[in-house]
N, CA, C and O atoms as a Maestro MAE file, in Angstrom:
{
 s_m_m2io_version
 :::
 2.0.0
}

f_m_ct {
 s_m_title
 :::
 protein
 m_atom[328] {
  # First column is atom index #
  i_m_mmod_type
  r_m_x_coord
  r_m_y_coord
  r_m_z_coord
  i_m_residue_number
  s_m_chain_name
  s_m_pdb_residue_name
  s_m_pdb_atom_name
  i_m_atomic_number
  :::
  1 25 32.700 82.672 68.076 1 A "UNK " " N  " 7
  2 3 33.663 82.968 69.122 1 A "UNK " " CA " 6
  3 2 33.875 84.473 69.185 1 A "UNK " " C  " 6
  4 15 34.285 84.973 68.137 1 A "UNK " " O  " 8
  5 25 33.676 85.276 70.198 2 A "UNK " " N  " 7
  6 3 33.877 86.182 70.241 2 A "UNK " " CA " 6
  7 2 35.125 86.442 71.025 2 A "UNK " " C  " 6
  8 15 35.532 85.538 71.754 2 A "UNK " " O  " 8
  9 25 35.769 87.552 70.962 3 A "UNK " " N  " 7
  10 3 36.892 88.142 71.351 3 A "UNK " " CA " 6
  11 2 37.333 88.334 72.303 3 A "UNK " " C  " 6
  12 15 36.472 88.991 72.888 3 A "UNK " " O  " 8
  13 25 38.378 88.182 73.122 4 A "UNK " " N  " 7
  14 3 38.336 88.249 74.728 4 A "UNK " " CA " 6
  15 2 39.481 89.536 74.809 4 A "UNK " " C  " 6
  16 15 40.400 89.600 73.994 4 A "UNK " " O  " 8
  17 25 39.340 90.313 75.651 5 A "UNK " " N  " 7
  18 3 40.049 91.417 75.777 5 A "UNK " " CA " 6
  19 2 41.879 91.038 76.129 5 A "UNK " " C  " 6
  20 15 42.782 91.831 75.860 5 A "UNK " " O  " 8
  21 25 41.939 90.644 76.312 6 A "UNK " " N  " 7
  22 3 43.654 90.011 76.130 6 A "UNK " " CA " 6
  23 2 44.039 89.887 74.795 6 A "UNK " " C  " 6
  24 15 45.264 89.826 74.688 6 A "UNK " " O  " 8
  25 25 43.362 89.821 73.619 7 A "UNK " " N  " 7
  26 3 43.153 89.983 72.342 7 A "UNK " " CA " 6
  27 2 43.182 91.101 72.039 7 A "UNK " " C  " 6
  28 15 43.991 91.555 71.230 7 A "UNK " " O  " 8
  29 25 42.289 91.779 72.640 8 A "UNK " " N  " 7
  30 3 41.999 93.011 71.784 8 A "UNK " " CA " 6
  31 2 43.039 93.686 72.261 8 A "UNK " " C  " 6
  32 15 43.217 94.658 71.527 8 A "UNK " " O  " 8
  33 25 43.796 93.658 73.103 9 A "UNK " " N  " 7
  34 3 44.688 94.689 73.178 9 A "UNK " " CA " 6
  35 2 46.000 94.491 72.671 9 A "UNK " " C  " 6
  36 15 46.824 95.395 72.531 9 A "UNK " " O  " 8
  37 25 46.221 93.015 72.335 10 A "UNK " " N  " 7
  38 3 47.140 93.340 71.294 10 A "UNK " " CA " 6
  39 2 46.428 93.837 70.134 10 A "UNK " " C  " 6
  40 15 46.954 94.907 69.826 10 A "UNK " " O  " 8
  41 25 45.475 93.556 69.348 11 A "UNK " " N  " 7
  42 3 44.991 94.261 68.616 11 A "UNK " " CA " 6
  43 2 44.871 95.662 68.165 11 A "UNK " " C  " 6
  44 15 44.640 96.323 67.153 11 A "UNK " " O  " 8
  45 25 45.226 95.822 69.810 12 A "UNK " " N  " 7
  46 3 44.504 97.550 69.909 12 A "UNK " " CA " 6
  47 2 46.165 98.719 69.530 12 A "UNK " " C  " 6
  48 15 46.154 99.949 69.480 12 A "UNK " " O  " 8
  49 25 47.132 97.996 69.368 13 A "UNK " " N  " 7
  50 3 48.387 98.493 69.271 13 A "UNK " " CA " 6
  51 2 48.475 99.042 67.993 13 A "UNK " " C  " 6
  52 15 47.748 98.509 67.155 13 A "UNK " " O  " 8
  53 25 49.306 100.141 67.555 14 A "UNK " " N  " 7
  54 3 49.625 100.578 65.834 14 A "UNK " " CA " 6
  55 2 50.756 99.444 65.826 14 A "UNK " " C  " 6
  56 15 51.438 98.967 66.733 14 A "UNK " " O  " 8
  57 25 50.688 99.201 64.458 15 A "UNK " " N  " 7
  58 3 52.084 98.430 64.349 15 A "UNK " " CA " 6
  59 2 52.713 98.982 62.662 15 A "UNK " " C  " 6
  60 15 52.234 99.951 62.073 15 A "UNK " " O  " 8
  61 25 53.626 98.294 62.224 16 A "UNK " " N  " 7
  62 3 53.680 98.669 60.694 16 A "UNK " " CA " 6
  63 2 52.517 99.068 59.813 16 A "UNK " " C  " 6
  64 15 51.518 98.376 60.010 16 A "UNK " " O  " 8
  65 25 52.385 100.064 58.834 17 A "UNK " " N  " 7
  66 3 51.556 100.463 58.109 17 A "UNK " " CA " 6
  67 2 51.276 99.517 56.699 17 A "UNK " " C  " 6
  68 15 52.214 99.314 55.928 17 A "UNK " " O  " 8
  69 25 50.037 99.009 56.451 18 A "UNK " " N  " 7
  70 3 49.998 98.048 55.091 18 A "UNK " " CA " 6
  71 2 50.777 96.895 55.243 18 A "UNK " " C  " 6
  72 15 51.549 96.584 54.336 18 A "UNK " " O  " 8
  73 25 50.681 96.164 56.335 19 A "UNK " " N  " 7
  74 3 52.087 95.089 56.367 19 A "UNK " " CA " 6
  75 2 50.981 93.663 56.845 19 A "UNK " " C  " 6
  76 15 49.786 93.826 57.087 19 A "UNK " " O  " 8
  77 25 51.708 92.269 56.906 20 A "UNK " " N  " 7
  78 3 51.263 91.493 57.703 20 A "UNK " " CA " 6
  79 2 52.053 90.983 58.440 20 A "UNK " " C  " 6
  80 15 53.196 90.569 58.250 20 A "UNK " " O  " 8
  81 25 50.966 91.041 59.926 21 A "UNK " " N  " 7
  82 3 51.868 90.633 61.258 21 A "UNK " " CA " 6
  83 2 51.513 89.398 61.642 21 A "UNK " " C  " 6
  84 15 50.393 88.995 61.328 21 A "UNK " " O  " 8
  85 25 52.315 88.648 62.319 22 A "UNK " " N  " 7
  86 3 52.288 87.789 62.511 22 A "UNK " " CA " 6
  87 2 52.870 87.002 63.880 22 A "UNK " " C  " 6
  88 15 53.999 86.515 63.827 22 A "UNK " " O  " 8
  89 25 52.008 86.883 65.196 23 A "UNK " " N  " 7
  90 3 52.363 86.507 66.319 23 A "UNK " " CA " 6
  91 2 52.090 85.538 66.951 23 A "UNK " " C  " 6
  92 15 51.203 84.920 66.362 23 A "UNK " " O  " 8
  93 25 52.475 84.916 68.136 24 A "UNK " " N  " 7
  94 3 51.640 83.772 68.960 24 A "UNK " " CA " 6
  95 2 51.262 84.548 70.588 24 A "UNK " " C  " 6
  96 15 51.867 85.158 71.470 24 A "UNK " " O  " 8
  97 25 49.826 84.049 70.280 25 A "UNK " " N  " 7
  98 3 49.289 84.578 71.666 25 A "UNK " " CA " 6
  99 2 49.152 83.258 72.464 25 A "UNK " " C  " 6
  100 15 48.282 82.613 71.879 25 A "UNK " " O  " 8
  101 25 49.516 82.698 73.315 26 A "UNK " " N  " 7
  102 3 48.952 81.693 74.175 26 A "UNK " " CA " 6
  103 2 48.805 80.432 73.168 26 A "UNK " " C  " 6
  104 15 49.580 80.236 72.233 26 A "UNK " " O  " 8
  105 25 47.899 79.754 73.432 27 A "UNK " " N  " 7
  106 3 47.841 78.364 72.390 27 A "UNK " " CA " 6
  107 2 47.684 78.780 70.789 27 A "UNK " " C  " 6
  108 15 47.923 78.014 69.856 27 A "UNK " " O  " 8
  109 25 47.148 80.413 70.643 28 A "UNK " " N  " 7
  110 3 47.165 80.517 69.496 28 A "UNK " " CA " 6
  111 2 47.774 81.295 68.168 28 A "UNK " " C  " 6
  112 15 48.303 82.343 68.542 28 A "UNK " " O  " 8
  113 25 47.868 81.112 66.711 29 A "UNK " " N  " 7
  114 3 48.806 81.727 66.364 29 A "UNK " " CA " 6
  115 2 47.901 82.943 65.301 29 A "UNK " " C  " 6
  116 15 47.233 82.513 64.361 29 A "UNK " " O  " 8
  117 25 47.969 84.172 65.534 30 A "UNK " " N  " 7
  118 3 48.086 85.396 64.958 30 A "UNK " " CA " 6
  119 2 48.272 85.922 64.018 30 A "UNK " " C  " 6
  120 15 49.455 86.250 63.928 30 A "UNK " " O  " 8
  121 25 47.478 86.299 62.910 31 A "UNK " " N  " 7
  122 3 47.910 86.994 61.437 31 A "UNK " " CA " 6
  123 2 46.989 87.961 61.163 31 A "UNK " " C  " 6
  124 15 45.831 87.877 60.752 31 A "UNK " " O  " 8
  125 25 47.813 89.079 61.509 32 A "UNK " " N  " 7
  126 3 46.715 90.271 60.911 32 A "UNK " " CA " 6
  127 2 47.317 90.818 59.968 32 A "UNK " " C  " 6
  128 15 48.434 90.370 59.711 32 A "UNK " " O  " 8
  129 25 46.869 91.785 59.267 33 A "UNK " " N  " 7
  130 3 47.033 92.492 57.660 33 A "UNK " " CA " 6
  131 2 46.278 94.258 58.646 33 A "UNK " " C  " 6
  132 15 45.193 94.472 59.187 33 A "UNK " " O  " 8
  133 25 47.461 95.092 58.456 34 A "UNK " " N  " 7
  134 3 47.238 96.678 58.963 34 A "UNK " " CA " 6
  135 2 46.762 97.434 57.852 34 A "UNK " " C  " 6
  136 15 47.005 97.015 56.721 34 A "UNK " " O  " 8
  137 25 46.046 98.606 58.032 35 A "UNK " " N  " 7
  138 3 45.795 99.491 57.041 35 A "UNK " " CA " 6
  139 2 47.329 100.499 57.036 35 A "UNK " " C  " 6
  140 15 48.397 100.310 57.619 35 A "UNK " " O  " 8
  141 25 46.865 101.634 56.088 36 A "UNK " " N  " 7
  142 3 47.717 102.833 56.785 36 A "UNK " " CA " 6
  143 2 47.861 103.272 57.355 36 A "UNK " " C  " 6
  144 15 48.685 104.186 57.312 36 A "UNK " " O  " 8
  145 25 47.246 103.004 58.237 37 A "UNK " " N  " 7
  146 3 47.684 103.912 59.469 37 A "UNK " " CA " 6
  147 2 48.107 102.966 60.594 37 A "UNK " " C  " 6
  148 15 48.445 103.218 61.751 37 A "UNK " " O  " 8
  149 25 47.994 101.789 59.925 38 A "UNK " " N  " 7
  150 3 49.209 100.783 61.341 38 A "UNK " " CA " 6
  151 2 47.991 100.013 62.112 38 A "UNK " " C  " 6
  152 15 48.353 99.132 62.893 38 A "UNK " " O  " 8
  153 25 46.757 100.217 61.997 39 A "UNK " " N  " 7
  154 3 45.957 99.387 63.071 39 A "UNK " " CA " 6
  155 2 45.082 98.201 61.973 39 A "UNK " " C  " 6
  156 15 44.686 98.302 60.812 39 A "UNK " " O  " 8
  157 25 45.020 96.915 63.145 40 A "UNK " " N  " 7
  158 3 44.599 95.879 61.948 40 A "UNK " " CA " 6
  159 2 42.981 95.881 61.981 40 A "UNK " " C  " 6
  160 15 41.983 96.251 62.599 40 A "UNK " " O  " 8
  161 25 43.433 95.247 60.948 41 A "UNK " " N  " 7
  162 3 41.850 95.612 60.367 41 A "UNK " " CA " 6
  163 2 40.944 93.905 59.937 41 A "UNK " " C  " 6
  164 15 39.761 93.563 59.952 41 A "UNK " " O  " 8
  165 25 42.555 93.030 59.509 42 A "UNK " " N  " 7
  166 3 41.815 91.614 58.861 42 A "UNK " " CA " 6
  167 2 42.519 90.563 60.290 42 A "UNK " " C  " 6
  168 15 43.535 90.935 60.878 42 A "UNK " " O  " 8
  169 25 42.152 89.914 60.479 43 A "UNK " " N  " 7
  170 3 42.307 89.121 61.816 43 A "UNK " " CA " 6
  171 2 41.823 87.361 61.369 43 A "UNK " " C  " 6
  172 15 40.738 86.832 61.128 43 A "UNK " " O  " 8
  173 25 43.518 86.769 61.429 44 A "UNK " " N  " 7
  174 3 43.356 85.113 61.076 44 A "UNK " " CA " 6
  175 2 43.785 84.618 62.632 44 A "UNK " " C  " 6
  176 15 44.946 84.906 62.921 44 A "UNK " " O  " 8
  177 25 43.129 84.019 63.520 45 A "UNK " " N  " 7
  178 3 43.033 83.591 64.539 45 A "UNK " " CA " 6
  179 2 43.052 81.922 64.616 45 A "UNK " " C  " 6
  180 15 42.060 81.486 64.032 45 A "UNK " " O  " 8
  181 25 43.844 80.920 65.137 46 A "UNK " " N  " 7
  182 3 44.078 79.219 65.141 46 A "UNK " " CA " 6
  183 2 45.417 78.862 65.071 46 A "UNK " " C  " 6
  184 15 46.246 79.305 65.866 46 A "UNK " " O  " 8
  185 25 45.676 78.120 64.210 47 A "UNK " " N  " 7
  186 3 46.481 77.310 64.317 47 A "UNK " " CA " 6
  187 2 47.353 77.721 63.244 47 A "UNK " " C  " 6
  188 15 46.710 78.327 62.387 47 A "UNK " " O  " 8
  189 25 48.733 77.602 62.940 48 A "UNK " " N  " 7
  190 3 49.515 77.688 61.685 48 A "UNK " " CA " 6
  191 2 49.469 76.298 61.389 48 A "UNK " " C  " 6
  192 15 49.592 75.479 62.300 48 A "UNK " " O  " 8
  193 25 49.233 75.798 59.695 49 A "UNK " " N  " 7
  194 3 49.882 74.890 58.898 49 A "UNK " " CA " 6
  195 2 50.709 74.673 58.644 49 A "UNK " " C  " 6
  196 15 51.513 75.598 58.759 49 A "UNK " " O  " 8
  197 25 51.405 73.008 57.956 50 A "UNK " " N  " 7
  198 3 52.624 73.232 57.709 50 A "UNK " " CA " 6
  199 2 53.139 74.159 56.182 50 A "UNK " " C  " 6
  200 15 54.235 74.291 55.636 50 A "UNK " " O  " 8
  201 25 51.964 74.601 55.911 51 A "UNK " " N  " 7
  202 3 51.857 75.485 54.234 51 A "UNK " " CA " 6
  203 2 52.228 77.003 55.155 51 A "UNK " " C  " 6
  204 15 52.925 77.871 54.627 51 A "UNK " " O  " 8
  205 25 51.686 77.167 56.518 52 A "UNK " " N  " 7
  206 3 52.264 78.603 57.110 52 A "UNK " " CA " 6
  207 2 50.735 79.315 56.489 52 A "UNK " " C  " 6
  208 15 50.756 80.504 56.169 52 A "UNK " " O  " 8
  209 25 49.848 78.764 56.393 53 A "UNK " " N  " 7
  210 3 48.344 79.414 56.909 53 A "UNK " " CA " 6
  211 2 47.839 79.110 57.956 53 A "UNK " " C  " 6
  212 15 48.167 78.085 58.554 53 A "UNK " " O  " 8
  213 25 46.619 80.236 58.538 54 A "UNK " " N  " 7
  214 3 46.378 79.840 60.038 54 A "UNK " " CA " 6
  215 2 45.007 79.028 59.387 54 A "UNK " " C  " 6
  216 15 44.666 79.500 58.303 54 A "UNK " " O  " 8
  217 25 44.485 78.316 59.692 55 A "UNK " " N  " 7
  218 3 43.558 77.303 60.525 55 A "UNK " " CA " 6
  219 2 42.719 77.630 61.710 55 A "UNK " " C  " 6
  220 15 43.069 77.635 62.890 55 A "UNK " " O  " 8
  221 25 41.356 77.948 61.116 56 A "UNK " " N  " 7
  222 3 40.912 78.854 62.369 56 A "UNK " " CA " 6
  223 2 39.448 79.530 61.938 56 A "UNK " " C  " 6
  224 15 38.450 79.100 61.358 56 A "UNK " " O  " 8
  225 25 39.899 81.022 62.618 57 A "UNK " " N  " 7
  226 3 38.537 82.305 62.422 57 A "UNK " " CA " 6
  227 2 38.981 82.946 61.898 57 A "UNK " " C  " 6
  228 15 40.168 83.194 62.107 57 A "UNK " " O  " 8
  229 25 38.122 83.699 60.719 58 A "UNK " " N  " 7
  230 3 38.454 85.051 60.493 58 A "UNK " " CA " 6
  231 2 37.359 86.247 61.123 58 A "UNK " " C  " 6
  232 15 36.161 86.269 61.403 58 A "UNK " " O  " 8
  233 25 38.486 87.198 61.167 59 A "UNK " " N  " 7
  234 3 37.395 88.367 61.683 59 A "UNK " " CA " 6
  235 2 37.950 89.872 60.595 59 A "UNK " " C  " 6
  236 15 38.842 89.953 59.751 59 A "UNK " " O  " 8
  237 25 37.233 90.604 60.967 60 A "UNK " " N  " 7
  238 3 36.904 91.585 60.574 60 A "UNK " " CA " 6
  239 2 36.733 92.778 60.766 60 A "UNK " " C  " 6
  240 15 35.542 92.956 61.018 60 A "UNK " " O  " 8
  241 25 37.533 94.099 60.790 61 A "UNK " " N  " 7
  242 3 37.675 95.102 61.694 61 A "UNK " " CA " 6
  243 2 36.638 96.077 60.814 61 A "UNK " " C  " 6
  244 15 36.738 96.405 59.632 61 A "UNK " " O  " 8
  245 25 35.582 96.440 61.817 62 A "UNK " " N  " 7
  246 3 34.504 98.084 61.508 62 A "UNK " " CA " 6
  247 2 35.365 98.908 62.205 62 A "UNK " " C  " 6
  248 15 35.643 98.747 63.393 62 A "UNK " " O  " 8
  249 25 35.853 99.907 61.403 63 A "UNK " " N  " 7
  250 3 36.465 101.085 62.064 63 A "UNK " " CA " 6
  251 2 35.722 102.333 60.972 63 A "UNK " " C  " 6
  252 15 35.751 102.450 59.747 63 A "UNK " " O  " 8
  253 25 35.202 102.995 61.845 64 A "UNK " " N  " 7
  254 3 35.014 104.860 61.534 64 A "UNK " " CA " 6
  255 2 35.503 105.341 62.312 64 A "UNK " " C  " 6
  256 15 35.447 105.025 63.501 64 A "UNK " " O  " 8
  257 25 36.335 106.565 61.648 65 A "UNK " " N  " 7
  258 3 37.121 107.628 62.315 65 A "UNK " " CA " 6
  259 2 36.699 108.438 61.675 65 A "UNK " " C  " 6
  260 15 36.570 108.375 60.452 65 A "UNK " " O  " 8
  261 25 36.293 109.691 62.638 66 A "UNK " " N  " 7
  262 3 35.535 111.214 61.940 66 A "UNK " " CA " 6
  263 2 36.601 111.958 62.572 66 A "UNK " " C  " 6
  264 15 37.010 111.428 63.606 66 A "UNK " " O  " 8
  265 25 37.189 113.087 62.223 67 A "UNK " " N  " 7
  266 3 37.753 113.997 63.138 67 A "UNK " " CA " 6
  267 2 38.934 114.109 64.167 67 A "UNK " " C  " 6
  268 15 39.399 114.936 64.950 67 A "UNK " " O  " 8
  269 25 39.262 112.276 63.553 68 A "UNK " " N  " 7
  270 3 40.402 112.010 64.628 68 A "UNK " " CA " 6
  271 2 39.958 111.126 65.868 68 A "UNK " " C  " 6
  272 15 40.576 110.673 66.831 68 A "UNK " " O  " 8
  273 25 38.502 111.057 65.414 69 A "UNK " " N  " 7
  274 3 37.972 110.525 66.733 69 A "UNK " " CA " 6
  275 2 36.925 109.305 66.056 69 A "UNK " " C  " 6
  276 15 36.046 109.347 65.195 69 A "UNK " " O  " 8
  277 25 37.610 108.003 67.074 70 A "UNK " " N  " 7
  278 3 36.611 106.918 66.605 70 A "UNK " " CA " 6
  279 2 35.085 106.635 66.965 70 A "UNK " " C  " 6
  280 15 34.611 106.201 68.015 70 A "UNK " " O  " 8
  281 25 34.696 106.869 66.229 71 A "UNK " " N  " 7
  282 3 33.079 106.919 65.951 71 A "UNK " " CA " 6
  283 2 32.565 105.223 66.225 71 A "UNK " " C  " 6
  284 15 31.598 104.987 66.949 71 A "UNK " " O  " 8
  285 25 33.130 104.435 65.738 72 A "UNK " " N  " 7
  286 3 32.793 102.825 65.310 72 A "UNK " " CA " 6
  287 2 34.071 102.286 65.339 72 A "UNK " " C  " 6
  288 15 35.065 102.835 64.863 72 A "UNK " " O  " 8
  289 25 34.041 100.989 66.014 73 A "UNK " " N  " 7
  290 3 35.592 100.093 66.421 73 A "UNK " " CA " 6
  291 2 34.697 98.736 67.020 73 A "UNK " " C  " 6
  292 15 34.263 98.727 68.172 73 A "UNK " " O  " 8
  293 25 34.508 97.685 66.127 74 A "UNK " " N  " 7
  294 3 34.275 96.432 66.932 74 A "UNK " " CA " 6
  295 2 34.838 95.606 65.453 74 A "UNK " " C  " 6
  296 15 35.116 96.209 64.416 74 A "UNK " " O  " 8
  297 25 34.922 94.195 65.626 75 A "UNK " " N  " 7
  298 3 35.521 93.020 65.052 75 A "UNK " " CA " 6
  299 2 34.330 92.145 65.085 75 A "UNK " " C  " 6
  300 15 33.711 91.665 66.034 75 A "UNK " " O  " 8
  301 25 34.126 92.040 63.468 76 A "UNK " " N  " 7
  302 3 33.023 91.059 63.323 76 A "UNK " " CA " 6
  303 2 33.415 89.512 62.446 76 A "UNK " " C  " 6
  304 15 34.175 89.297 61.501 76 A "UNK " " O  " 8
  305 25 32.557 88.646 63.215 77 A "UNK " " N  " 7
  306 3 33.391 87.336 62.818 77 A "UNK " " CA " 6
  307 2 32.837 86.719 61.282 77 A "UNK " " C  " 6
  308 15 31.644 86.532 61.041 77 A "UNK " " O  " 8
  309 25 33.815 86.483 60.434 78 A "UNK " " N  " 7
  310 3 33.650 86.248 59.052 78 A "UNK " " CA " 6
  311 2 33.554 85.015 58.585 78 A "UNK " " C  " 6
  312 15 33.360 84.805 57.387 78 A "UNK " " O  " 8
  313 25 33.726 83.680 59.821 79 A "UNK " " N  " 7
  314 3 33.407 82.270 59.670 79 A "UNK " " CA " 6
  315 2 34.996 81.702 59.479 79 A "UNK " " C  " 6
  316 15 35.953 82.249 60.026 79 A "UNK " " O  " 8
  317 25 35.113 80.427 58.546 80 A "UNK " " N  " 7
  318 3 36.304 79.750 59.070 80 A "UNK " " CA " 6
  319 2 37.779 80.485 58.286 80 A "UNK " " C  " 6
  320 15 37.615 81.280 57.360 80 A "UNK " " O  " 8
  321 25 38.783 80.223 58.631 81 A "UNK " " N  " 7
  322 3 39.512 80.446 57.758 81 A "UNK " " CA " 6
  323 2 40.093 78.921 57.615 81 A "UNK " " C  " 6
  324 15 39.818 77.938 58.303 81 A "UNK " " O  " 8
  325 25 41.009 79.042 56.474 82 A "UNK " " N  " 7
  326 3 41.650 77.409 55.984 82 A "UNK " " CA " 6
  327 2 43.165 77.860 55.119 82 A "UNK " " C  " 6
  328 15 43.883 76.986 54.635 82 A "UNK " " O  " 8
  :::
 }
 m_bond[327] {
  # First column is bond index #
  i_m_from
  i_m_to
  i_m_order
  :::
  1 1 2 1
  2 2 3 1
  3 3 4 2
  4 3 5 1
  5 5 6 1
  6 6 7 1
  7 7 8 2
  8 7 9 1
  9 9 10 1
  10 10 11 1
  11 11 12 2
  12 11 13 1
  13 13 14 1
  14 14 15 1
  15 15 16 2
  16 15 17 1
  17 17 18 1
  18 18 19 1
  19 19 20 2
  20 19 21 1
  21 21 22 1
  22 22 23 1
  23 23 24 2
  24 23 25 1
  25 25 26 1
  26 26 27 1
  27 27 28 2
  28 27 29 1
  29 29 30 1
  30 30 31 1
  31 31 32 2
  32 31 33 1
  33 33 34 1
  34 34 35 1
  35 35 36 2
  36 35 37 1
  37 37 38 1
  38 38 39 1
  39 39 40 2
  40 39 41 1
  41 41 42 1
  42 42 43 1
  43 43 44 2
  44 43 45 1
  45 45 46 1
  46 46 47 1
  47 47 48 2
  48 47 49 1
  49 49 50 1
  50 50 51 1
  51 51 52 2
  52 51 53 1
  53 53 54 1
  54 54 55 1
  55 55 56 2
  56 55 57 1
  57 57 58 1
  58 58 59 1
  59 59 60 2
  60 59 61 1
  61 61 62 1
  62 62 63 1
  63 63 64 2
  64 63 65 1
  65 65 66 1
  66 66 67 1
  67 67 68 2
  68 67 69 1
  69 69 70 1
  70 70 71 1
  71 71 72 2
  72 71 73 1
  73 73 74 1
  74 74 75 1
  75 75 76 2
  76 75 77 1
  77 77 78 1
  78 78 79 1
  79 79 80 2
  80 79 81 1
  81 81 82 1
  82 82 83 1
  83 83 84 2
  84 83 85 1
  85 85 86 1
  86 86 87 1
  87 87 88 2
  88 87 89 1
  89 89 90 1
  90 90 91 1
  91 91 92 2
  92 91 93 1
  93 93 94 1
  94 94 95 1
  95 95 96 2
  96 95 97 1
  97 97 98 1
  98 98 99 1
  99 99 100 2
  100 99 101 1
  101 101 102 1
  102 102 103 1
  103 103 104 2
  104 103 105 1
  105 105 106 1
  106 106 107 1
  107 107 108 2
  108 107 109 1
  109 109 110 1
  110 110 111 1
  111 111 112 2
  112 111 113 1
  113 113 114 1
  114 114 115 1
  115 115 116 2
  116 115 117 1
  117 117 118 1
  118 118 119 1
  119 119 120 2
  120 119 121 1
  121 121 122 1
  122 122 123 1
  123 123 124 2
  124 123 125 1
  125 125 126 1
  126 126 127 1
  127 127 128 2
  128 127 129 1
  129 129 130 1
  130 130 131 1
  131 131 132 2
  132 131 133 1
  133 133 134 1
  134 134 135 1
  135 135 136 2
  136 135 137 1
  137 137 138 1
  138 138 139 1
  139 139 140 2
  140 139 141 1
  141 141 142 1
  142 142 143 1
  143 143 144 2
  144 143 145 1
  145 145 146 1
  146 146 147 1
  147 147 148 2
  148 147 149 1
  149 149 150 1
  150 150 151 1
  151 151 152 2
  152 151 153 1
  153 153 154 1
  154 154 155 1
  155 155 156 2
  156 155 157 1
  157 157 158 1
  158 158 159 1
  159 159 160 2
  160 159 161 1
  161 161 162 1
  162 162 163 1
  163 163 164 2
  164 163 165 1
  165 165 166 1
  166 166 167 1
  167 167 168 2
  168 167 169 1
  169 169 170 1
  170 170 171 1
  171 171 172 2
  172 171 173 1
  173 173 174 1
  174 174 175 1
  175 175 176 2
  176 175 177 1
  177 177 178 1
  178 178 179 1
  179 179 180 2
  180 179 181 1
  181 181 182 1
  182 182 183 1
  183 183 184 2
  184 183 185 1
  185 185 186 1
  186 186 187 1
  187 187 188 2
  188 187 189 1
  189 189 190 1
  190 190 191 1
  191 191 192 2
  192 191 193 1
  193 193 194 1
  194 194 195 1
  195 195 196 2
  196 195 197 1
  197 197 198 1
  198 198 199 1
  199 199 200 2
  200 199 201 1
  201 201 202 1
  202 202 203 1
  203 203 204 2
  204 203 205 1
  205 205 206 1
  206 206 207 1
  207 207 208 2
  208 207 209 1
  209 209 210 1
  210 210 211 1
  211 211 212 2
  212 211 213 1
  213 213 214 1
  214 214 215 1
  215 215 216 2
  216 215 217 1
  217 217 218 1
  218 218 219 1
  219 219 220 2
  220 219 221 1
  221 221 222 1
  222 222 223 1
  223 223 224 2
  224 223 225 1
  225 225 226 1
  226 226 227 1
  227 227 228 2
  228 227 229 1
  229 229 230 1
  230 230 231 1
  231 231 232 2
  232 231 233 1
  233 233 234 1
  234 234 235 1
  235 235 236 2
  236 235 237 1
  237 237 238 1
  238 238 239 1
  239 239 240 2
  240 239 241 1
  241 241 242 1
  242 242 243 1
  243 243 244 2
  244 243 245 1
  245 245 246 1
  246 246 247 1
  247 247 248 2
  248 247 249 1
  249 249 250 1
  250 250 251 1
  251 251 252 2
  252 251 253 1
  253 253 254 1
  254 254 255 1
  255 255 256 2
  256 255 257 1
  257 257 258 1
  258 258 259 1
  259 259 260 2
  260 259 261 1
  261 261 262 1
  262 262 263 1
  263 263 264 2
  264 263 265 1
  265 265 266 1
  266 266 267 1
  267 267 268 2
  268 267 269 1
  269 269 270 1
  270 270 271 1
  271 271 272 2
  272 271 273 1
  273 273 274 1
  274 274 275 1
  275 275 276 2
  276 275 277 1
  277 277 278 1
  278 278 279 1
  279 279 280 2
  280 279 281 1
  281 281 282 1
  282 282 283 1
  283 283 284 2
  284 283 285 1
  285 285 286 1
  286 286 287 1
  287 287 288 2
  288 287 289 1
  289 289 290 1
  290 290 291 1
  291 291 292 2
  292 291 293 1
  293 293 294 1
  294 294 295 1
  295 295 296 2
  296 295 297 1
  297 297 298 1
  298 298 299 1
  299 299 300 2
  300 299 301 1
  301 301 302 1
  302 302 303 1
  303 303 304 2
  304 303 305 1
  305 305 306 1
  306 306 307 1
  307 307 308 2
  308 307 309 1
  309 309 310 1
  310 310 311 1
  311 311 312 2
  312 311 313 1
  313 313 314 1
  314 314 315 1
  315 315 316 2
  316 315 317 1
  317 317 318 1
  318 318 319 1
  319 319 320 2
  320 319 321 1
  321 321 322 1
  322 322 323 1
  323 323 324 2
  324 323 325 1
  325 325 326 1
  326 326 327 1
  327 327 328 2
  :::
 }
}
């Protein structure tokens, strides 16, 4: 499953630094984990359990930044999450 841009732009937001967020987009529910500098990087995409794990995809953020300037930025998919 690849990513549909209504995604990525929440994605694409800074949010808390080192934190996990946690939202509902449309039918689905949202858990990312930010670096330091506030942009996410680990991406749990499906369903919440009643344990409060998502059920789903994981993905995976490639980010290079040289200079202030992003070099490399795509989300690669890491198979199921549980």
């Amino acid at each position: 499953m690849k990513l549909k841009d209504p995604i990525l732009n929440v994605l694409g937001k800074q949010y808390e630094p080192s934190s996990m967020i946690e939202v509902r987009f449309g039918r689905y529910d949202l858990a990312f984990r930010t670096d330091d500098g506030g942009r996410p990087i680990l991406l749990f995409i499906g369903r919440k359990t009643e344990n409060g794990r998502i059920a789903g995809e994981r993905y995976a953020r490639r980010l290079k930044i040289e200079g202030g300037k992003k070099i490399k930025d795509h989300w690669e998919h890491k198979g199921k999450a549980s």
